[in-house]
PDB file of N, CA, C and O in Angstrom:
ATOM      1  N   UNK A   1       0.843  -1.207   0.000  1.00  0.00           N
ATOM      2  CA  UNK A   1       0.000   0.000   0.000  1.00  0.00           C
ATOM      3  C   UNK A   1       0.875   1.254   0.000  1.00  0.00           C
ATOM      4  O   UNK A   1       1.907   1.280   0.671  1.00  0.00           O
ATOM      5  N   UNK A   2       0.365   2.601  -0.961  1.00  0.00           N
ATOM      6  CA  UNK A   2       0.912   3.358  -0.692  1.00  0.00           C
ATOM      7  C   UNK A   2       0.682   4.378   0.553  1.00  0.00           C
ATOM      8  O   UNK A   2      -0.338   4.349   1.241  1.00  0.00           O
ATOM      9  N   UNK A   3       1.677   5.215   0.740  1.00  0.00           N
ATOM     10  CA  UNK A   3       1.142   6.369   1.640  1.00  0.00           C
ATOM     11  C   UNK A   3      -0.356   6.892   1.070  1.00  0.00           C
ATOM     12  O   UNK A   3      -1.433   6.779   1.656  1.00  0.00           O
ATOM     13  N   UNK A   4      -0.049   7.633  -0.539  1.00  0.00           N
ATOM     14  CA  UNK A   4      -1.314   8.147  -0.839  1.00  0.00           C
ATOM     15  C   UNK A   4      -2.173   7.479  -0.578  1.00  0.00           C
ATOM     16  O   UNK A   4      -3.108   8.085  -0.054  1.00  0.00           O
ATOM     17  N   UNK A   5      -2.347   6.143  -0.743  1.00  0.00           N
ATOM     18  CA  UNK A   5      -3.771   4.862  -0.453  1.00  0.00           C
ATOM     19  C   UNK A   5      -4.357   5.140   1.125  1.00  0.00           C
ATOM     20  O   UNK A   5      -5.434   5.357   1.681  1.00  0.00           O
ATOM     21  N   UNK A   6      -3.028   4.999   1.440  1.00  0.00           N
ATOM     22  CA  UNK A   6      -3.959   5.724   3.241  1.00  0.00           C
ATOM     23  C   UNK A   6      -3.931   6.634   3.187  1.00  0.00           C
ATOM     24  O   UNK A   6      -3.929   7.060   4.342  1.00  0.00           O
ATOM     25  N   UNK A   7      -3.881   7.899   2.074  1.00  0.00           N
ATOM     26  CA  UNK A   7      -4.213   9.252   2.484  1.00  0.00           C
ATOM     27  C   UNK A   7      -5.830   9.358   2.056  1.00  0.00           C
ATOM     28  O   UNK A   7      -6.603  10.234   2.444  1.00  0.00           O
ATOM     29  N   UNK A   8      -6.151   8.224   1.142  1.00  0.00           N
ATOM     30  CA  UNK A   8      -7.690   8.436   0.736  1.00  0.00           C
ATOM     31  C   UNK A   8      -8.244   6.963   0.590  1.00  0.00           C
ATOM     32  O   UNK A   8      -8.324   6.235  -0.399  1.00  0.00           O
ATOM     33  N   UNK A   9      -8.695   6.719   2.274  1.00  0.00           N
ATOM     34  CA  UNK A   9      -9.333   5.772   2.478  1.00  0.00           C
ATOM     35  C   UNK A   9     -10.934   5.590   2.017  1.00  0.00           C
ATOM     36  O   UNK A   9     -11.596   4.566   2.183  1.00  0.00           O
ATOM     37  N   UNK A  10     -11.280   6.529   1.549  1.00  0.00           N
ATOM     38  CA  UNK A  10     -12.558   6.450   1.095  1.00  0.00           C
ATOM     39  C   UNK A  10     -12.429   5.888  -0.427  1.00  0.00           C
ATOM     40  O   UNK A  10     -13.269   5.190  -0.994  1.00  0.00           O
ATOM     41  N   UNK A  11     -11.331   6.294  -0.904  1.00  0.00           N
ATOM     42  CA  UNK A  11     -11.837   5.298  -2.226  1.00  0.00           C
ATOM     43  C   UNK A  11     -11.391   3.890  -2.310  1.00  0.00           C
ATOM     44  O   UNK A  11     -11.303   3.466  -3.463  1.00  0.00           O
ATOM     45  N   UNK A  12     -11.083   3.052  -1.346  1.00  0.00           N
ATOM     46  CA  UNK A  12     -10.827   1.636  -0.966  1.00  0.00           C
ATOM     47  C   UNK A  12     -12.264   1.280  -1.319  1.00  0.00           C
ATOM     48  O   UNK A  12     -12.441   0.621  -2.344  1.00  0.00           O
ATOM     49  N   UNK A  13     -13.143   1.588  -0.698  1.00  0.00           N
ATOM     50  CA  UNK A  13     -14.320   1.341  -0.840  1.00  0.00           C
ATOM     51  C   UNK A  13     -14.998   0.692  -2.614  1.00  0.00           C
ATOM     52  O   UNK A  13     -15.670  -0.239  -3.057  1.00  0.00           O
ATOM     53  N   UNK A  14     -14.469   1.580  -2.971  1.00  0.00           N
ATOM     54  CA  UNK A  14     -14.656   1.889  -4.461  1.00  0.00           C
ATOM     55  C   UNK A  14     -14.158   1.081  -5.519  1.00  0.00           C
ATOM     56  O   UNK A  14     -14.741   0.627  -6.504  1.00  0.00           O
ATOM     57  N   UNK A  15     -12.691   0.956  -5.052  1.00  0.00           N
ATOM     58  CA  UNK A  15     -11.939   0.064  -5.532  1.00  0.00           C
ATOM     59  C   UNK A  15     -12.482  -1.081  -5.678  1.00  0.00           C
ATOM     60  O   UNK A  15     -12.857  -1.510  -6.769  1.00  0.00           O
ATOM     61  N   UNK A  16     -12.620  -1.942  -4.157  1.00  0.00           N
ATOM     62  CA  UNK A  16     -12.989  -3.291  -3.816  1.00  0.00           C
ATOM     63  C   UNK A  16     -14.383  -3.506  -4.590  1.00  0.00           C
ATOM     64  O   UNK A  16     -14.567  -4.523  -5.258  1.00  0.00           O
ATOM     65  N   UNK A  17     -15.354  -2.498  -4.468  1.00  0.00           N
ATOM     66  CA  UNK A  17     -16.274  -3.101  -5.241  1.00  0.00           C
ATOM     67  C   UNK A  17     -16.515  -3.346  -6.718  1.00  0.00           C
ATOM     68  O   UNK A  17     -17.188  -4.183  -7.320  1.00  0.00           O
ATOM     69  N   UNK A  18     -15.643  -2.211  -7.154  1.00  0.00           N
ATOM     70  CA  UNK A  18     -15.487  -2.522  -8.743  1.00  0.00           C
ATOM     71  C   UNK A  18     -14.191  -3.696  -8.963  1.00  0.00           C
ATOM     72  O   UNK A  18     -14.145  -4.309 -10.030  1.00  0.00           O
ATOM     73  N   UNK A  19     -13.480  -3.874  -8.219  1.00  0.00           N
ATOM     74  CA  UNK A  19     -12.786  -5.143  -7.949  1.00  0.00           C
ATOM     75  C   UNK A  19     -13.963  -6.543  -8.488  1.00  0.00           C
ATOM     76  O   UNK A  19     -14.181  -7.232  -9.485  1.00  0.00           O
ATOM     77  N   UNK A  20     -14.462  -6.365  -7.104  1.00  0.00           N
ATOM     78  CA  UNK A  20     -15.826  -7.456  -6.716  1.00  0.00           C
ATOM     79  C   UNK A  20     -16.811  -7.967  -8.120  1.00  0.00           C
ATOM     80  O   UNK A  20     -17.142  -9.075  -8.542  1.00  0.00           O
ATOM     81  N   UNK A  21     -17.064  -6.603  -8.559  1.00  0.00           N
ATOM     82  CA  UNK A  21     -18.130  -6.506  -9.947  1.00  0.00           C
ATOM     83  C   UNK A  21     -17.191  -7.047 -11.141  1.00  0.00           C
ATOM     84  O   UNK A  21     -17.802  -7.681 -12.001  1.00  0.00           O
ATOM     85  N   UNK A  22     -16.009  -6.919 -11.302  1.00  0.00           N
ATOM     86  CA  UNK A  22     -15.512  -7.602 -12.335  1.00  0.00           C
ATOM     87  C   UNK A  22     -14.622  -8.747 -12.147  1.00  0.00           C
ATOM     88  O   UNK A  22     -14.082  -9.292 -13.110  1.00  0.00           O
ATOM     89  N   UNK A  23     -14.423  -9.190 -10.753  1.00  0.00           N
ATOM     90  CA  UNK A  23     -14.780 -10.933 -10.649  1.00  0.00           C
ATOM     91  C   UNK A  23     -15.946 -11.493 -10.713  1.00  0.00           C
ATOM     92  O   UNK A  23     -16.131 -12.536 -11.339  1.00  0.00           O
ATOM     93  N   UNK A  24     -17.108 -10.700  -9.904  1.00  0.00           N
ATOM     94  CA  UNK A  24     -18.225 -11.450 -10.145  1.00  0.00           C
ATOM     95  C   UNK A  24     -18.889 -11.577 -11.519  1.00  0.00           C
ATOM     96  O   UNK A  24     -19.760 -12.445 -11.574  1.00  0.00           O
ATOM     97  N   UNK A  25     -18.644 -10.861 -12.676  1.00  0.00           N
ATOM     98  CA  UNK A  25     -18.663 -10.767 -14.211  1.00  0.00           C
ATOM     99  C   UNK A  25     -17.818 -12.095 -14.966  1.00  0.00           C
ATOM    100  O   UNK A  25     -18.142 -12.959 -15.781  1.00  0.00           O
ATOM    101  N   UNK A  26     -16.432 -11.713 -14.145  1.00  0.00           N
ATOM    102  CA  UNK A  26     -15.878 -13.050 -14.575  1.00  0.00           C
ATOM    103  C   UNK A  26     -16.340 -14.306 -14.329  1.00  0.00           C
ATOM    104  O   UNK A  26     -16.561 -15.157 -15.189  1.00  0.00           O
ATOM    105  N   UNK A  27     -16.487 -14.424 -13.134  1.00  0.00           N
ATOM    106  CA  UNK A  27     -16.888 -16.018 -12.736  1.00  0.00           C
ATOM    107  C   UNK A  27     -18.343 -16.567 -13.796  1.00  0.00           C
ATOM    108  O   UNK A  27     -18.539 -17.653 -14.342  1.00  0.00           O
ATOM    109  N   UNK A  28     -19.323 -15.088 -13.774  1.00  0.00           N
ATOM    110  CA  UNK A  28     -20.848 -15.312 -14.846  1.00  0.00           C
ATOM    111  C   UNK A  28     -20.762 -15.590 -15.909  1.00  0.00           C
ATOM    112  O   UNK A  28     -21.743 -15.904 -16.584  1.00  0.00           O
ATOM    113  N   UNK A  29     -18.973 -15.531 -16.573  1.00  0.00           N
ATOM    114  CA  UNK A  29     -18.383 -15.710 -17.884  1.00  0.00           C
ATOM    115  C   UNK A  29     -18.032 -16.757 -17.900  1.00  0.00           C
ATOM    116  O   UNK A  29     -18.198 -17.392 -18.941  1.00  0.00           O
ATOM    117  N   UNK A  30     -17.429 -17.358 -16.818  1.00  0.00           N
ATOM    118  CA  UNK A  30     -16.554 -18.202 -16.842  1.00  0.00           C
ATOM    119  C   UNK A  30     -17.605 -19.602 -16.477  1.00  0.00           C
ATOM    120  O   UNK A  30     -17.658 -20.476 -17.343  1.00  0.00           O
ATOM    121  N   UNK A  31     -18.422 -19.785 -15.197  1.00  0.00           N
ATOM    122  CA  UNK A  31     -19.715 -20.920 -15.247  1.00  0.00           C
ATOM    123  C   UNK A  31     -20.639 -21.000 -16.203  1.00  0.00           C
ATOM    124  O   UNK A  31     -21.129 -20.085 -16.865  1.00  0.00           O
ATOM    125  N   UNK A  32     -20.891 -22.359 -16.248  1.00  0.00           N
ATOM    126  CA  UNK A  32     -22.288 -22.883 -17.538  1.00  0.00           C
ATOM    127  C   UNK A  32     -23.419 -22.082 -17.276  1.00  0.00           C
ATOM    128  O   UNK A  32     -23.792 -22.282 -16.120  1.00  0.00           O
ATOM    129  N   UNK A  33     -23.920 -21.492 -17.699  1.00  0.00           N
ATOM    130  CA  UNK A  33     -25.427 -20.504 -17.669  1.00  0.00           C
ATOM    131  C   UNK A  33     -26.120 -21.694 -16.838  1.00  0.00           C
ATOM    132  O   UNK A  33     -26.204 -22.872 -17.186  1.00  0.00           O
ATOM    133  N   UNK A  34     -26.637 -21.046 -15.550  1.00  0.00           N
ATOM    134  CA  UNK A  34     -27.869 -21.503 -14.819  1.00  0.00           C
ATOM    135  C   UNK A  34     -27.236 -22.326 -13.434  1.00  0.00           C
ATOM    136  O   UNK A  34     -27.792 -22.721 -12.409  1.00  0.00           O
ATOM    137  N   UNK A  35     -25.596 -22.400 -13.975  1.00  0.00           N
ATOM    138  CA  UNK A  35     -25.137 -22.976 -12.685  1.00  0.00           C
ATOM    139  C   UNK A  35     -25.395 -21.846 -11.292  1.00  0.00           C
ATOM    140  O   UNK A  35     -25.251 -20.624 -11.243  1.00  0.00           O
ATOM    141  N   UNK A  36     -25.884 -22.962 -10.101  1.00  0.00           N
ATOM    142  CA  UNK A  36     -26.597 -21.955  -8.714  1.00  0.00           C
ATOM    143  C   UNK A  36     -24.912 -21.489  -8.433  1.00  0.00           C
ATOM    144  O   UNK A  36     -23.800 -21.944  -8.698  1.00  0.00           O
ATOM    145  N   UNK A  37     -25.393 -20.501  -7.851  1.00  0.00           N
ATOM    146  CA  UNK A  37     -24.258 -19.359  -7.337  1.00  0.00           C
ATOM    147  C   UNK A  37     -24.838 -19.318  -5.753  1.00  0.00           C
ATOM    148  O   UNK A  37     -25.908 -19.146  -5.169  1.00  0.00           O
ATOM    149  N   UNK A  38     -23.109 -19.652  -5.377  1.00  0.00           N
ATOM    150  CA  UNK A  38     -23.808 -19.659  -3.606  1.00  0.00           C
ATOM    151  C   UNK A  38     -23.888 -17.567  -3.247  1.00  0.00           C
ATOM    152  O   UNK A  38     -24.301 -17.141  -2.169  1.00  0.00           O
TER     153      UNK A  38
END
């Protein structure tokens, strides 16, 4: 982590979820359509 990263902890937030949204995109790419998602 940088200094700047802890100088603006509010966009961690931000990060992680657009993180989140384009694994969870991947994985919807990556499983057979209709497989259950825990």
């Amino acid at each position: 982590m940088t200094p700047e990263g802890a100088r603006t902890p509010r966009l961690i937030p931000d990060v992680l979820a657009e993180y989140g949204a384009l694994t969870q995109q991947a994985l919807l790419d990556y499983l057979p359509a209709g497989e259950p998602q825990a």
